[in-house]
C-alpha positions in Angstrom: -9.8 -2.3 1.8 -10.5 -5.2 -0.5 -8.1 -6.2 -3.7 -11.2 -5.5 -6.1 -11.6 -2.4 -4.2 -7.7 -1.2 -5.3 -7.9 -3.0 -8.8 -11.1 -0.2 -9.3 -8.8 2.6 -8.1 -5.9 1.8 -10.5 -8.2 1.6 -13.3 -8.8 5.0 -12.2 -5.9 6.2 -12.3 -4.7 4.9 -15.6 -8.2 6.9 -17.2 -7.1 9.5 -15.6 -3.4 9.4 -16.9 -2.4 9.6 -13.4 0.9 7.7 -13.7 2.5 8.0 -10.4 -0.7 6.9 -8.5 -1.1 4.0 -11.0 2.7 2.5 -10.3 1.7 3.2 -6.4 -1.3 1.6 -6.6 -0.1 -1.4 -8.7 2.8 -1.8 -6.9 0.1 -2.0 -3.5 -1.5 -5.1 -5.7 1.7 -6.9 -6.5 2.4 -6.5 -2.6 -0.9 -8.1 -1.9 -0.8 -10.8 -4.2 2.5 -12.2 -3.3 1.4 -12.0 0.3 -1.9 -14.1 -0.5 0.2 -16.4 -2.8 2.5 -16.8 0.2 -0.1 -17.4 2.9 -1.6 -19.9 0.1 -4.7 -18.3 -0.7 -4.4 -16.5 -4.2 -7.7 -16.3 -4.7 -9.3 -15.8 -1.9 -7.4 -12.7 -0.7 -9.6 -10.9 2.7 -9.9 -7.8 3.3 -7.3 -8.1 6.5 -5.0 -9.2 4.5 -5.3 -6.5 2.0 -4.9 -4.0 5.3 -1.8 -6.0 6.2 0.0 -5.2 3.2 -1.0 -1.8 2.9 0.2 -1.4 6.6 3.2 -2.8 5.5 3.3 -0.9 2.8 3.4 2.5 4.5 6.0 1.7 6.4 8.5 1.1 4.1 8.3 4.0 2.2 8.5 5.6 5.3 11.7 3.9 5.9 12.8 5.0 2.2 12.3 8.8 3.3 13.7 8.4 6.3 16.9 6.7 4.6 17.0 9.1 1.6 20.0 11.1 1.2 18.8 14.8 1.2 20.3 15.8 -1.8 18.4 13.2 -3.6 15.6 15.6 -4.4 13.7 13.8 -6.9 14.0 10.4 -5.1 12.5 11.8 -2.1 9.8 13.2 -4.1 9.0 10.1 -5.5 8.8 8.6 -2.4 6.8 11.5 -1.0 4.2 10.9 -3.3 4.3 7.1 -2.7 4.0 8.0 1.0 0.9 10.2 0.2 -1.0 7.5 -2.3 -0.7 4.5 0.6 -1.5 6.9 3.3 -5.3 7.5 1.6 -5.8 3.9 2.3 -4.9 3.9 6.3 -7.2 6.7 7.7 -10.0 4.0 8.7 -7.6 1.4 9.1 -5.2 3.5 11.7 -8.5 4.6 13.6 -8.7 1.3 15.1 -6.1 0.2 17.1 -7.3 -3.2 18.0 -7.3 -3.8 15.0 -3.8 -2.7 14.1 -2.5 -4.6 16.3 -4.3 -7.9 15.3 -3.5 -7.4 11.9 0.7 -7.2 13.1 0.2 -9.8 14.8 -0.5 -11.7 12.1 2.2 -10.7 9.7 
């Protein structure tokens, strides 16, 4: 997945008044901004790097779900549907395990 390719989808989502996808998805570009800014490349952000983050990504908010109290209902939905947004981005990326592990490596 490429940045332009996730800037197109939040546009998206904001014409589609699809606000919880839109914070997701924004919040997936932040993450992958600082992480090129950090790694010194802000403007030339690859594609590996963009998987990186989104790996990343995924895993923390599993890590919040796991870690959410259960009687925090609305939370966990929140971070449910974070969950489900990041995960639409992995399917190609998990399929390839060499790959997975290159891109940890990495980190």
């Amino acid at each position: 997945m490429t940045l332009e390719a996730l800037q197109k989808e939040m546009i998206a989502a904001m014409k589609a008044k699809d606000k919880v996808r839109k914070v997701a998805i924004s919040n997936l570009i932040a993450a992958v901004k600082k992480y090129g800014i950090d790694n010194g490349v802000r403007n030339n952000i690859t594609e590996e790097m963009t998987d990186a983050v989104i790996l990343k990504e995924l895993k923390a908010a599993k890590e919040q779900i796991d870690t959410c109290p259960a009687d925090r209902t609305e939370k966990l939905a929140e971070y449910k549907a974070k969950l489900a947004i990041i995960d639409e981005y992995c399917p190609k990326l998990l399929d390839d395990p060499v790959r997975i592990a290159d891109i940890i490596k990495n980190l």
